[in-house]
C-alpha positions as CSV (number, residue, x, y, z in Angstrom):
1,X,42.2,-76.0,31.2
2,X,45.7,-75.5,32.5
3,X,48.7,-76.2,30.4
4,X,51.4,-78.8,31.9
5,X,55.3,-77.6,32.4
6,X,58.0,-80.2,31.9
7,X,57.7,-81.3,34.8
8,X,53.9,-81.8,35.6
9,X,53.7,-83.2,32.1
10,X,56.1,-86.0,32.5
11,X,54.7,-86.9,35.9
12,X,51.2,-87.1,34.1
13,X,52.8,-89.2,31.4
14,X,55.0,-91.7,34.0
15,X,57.9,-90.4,31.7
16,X,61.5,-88.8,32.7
17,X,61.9,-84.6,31.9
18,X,64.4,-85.3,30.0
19,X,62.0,-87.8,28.0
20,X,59.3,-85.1,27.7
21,X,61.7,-82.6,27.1
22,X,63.4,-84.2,24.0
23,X,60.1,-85.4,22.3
24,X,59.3,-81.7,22.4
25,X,62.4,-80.9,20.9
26,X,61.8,-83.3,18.1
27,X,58.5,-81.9,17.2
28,X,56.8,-85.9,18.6
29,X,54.4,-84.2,21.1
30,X,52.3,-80.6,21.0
31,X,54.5,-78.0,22.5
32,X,55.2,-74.5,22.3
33,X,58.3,-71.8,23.8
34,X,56.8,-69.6,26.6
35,X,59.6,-67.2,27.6
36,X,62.1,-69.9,27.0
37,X,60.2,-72.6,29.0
38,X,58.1,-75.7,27.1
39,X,54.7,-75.6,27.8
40,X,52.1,-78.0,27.0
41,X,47.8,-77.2,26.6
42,X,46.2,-79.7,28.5
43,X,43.5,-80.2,25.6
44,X,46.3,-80.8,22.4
45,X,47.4,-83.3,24.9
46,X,45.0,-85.0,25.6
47,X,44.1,-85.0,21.8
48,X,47.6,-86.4,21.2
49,X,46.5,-89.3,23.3
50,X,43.5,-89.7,21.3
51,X,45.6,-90.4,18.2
52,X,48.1,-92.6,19.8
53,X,45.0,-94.5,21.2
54,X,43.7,-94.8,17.4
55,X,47.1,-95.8,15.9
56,X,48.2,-98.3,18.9
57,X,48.6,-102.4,18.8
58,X,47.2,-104.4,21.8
59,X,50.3,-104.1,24.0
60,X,50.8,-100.0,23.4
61,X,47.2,-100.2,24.3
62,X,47.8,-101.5,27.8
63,X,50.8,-99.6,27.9
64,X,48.5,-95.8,27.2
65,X,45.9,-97.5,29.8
66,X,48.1,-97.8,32.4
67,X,49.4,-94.7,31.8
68,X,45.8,-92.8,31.9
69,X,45.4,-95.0,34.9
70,X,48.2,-93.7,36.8
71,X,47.3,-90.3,36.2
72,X,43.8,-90.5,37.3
73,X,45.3,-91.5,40.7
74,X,42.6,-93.4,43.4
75,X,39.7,-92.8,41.0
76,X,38.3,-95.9,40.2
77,X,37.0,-96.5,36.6
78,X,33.0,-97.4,36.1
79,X,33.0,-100.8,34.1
80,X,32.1,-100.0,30.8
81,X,29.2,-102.8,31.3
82,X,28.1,-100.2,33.6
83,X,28.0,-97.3,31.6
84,X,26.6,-98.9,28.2
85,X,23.8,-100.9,30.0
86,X,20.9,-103.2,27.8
87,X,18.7,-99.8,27.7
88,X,21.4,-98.4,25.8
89,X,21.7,-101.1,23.5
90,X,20.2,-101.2,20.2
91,X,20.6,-105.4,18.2
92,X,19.5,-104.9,15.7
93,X,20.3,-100.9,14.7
94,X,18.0,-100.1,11.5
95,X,20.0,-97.7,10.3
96,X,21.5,-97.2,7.0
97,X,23.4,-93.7,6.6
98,X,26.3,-91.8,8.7
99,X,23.3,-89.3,9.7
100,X,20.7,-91.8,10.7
101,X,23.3,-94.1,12.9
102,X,24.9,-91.0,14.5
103,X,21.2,-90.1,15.1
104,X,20.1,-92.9,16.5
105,X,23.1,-93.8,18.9
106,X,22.5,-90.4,20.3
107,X,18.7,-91.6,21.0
108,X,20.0,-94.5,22.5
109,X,21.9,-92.5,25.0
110,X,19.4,-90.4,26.0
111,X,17.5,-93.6,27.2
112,X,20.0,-93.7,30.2
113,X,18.6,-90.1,31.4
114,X,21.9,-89.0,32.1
115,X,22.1,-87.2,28.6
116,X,18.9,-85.3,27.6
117,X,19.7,-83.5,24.1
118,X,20.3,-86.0,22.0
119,X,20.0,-83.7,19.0
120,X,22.6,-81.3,20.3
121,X,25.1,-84.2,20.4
122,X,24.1,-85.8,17.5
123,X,25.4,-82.2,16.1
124,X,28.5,-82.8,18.0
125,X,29.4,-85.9,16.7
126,X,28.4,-85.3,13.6
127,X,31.1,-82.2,13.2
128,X,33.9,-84.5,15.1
129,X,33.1,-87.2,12.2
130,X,33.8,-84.9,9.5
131,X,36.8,-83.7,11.2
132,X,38.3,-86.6,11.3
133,X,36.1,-90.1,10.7
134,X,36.0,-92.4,13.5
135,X,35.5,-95.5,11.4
136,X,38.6,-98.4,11.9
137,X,39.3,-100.7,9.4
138,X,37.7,-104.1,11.8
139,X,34.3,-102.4,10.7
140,X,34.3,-100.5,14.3
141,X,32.9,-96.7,15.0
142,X,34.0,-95.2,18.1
143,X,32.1,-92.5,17.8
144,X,32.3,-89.0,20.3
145,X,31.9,-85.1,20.5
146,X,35.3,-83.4,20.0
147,X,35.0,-81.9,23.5
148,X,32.6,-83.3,26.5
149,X,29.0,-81.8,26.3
150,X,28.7,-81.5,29.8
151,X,25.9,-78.8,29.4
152,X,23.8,-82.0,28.8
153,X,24.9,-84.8,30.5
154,X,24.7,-85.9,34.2
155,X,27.3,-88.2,34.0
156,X,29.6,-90.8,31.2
157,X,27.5,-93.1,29.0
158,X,27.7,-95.2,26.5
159,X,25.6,-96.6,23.4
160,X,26.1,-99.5,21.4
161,X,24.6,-100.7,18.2
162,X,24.6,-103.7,15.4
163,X,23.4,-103.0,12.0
164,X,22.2,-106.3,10.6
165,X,24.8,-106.0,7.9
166,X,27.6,-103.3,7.3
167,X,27.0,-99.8,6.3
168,X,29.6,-97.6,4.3
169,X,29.9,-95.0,7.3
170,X,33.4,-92.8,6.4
171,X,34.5,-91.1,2.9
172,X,37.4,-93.7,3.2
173,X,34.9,-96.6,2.1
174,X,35.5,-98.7,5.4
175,X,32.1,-100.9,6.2
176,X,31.3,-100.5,9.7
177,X,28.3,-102.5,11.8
178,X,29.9,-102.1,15.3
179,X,28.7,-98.5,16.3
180,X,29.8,-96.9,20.2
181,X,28.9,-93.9,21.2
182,X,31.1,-92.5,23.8
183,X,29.6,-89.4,25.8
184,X,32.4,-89.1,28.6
185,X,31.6,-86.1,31.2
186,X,35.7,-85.0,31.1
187,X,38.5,-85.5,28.6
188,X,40.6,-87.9,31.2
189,X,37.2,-90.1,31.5
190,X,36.8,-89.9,27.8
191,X,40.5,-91.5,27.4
192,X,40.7,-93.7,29.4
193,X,37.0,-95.2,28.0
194,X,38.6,-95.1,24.3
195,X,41.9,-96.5,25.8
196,X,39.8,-99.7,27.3
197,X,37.3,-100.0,24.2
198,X,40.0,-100.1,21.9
199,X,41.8,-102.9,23.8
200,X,38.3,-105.0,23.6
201,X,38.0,-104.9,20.0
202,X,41.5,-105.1,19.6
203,X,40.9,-109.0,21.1
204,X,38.7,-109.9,18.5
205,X,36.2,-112.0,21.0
206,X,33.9,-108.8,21.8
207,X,33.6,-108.5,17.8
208,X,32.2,-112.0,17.7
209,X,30.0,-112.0,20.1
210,X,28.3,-108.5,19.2
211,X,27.7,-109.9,15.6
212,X,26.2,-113.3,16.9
213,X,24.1,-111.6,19.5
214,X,20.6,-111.4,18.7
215,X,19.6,-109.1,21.5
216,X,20.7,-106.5,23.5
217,X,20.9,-108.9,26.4
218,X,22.8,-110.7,24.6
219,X,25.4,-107.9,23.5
220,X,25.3,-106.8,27.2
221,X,26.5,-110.3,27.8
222,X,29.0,-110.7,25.2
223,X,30.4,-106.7,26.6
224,X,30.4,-108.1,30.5
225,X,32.2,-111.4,29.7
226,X,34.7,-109.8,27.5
227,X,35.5,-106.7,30.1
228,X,35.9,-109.2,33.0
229,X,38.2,-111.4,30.8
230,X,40.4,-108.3,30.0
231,X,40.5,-107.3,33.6
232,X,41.6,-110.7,34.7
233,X,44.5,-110.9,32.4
234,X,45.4,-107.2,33.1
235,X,44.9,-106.3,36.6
């Protein structure tokens, strides 16, 4: 990875140097003093993003979306009804510890053919969960290697599962029964993924509608309807 300069950075970020150049200043963004120049590591970046993404309301959502938008330029986003597809869907998930559901979404993915070592990311995600727990308080996992495994995947995918009633999954005591597994194939993929997930459950519907589905069809469903409705209110 390359680092970012001022410039390149605030281009990236659809913010003003001066902008970038005062939240390094202020310690609000990872930066460090090369030969009296800031520079900023592409990966503490995009790890900063990762956080904001975490810690954001519905309408910072949109606004971090549009931002990872911008910088991906004409690429065009797969629907995430693409990349988590019925296959990759399990209603219900029988599982009932941290290991067996990180486990087990792994499996899932590996169902898509596009991943084919699901016990190497299991591992992955597993040492990114005790890093830092991916468990949110609405009784959601986003769960994801620290760094894309691209060694064994082909391309993004995504797993999704519903345990028939919640499971304690972090050390904080947070119940979770909404499990995604997010195996991006770069970091900007990755973000932009978490970004658009997170505005999902942020609307409540998907929520619903995954815990009333009794199928995977039926999650798929719920997923599609939801997406499409987000992507008609936010073009």
């Amino acid at each position: 990875m390359e680092d970012f300069d001022v410039a390149s950075l605030a281009e990236y970020l659809h913010l003003t140097p001066d902008q970038v150049t005062k939240m390094a200043v202020r310690g609000r963004i990872p930066a460090r003093r090369v030969s009296g120049q800031w520079r900023f590591s592409e990966a503490e970046i995009h790890h900063w993003l990762e956080e904001r993404i975490g810690a954001s309301d519905a309408e910072e959502l949109t606004r971090v979306q549009r931002v990872l938008d911008r910088a991906a330029g004409e690429t065009a986003d797969r629907p995430i009804s693409e990349l988590c597809t019925t296959e990759t869907i399990a209603v219900p998930l029988n599982a009932r510890t941290r290991g067996s559901v990180i486990r087990s979404m792994c499996e899932l993915a590996a169902r898509s053919g596009l991943m084919w070592d699901a016990a190497a990311m299991a591992e992955a995600v597993q040492a990114r969960e005790q890093m830092h727990p991916t468990a949110l308080d609405c009784g959601v996992a986003l769960l994801h290697p620290r760094r894309p495994q691209t060694s064994i995947l082909a391309d993004s995918v995504i797993s999704m599962g519903v345990c028939p009633s919640p499971i304690p999954f972090s050390d904080r005591g947070q119940l979770t029964d909404v499990f995604f597994l997010i195996c991006s194939y770069d970091d900007a993929t990755h973000l932009r993924i978490l970004a658009k997930l997170s505005r999902l459950i942020a609307d409540g519907e998907l929520l619903a509608g995954l815990r009333a589905a009794h199928s995977a069809g039926e999650a798929w469903a719920s997923l599609k309807e939801s997406e499409e409705a987000l992507d008609s209110a936010y073009p």
